[in-house]
C-alpha positions as CSV (number, residue, x, y, z in Angstrom):
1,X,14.2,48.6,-14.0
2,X,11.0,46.2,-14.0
3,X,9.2,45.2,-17.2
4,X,5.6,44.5,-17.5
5,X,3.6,43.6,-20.7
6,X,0.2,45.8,-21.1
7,X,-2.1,46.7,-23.8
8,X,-1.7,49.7,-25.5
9,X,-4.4,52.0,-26.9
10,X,-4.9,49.8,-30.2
11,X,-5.3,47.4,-27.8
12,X,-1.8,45.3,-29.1
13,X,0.1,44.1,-26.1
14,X,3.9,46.0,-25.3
15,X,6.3,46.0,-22.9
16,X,6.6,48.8,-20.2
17,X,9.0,49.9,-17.9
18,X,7.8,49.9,-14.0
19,X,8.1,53.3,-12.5
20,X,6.6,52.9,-9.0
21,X,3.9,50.7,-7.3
22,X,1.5,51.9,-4.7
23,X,-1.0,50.3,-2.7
24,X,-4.3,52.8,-1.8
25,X,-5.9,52.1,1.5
26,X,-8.9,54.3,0.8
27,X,-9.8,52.3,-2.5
28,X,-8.3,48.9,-1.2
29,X,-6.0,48.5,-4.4
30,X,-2.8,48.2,-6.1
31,X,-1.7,50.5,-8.9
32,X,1.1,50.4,-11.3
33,X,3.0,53.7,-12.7
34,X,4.7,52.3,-16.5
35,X,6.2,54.2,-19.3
36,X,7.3,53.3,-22.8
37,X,9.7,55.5,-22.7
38,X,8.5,58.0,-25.4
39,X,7.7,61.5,-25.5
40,X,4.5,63.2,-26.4
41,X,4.9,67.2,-26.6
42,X,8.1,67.2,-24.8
43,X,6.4,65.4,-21.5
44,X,7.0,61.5,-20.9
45,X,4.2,59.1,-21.3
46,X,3.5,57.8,-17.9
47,X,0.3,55.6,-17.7
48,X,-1.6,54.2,-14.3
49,X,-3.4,51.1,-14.4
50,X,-4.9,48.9,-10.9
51,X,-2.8,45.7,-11.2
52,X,-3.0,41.9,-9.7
53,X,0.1,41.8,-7.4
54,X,0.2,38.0,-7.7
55,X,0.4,38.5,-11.8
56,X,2.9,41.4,-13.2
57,X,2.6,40.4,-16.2
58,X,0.0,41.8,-17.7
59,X,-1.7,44.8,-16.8
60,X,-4.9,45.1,-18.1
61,X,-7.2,47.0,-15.7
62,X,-7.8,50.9,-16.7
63,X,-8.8,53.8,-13.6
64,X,-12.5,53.8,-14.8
65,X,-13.5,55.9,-11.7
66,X,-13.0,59.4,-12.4
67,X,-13.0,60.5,-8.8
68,X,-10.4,57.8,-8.2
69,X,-8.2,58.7,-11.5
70,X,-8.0,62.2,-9.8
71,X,-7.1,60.9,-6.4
72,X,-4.8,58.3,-7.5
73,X,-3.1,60.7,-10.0
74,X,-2.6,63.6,-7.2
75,X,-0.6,60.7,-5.0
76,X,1.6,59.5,-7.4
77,X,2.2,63.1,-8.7
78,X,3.4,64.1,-5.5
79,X,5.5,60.6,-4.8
80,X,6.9,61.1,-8.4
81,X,7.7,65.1,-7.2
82,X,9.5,63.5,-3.8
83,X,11.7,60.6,-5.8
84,X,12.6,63.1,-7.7
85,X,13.5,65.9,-5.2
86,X,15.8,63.0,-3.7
87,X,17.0,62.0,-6.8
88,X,18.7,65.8,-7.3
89,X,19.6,65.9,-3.1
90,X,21.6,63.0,-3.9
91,X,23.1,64.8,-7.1
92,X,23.5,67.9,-5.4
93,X,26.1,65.8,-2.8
94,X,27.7,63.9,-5.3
């Protein structure tokens, strides 16, 4: 799985693993799904950030939008729901 390095919420720069990219006609960007890996109230953290796709590095560009937060959070919802549908499909046959 891909790394990234992004800032945290104290603002101290960690790595992440890459879930998923996504590019959103509508808003004309590119977003990053990254975990650390950690677990808040049983749930895994899962943060979505806009991203450079020339620089994967560091991603350092928060959803400030509200309206596009939602929208962007429904799609990669329902593409996270789908990978992992096919993830237990492919289980299911093994």
């Amino acid at each position: 799985m891909k790394t990234i390095l992004a800032k945290d919420e104290n603002n101290n720069i960690k790595e992440y693993k890459v879930i998923l990219t996504y590019h959103s006609p509508e808003y004309n960007k590119d977003y990053i799904v990254y975990t650390d890996n950690k677990y808040t109230n049983d749930e895994l953290n899962i943060y979505i950030n806009t991203y450079d796709k020339e620089n994967l590095e560091l991603v350092s560009e928060p959803i400030d939008n509200k309206e596009e937060l939602t929208k962007i959070k429904t799609i990669i919802n329902s593409i996270l729901l789908t990978m992992k549908n096919e993830s237990e499909k492919l289980e299911e046959k093994s």
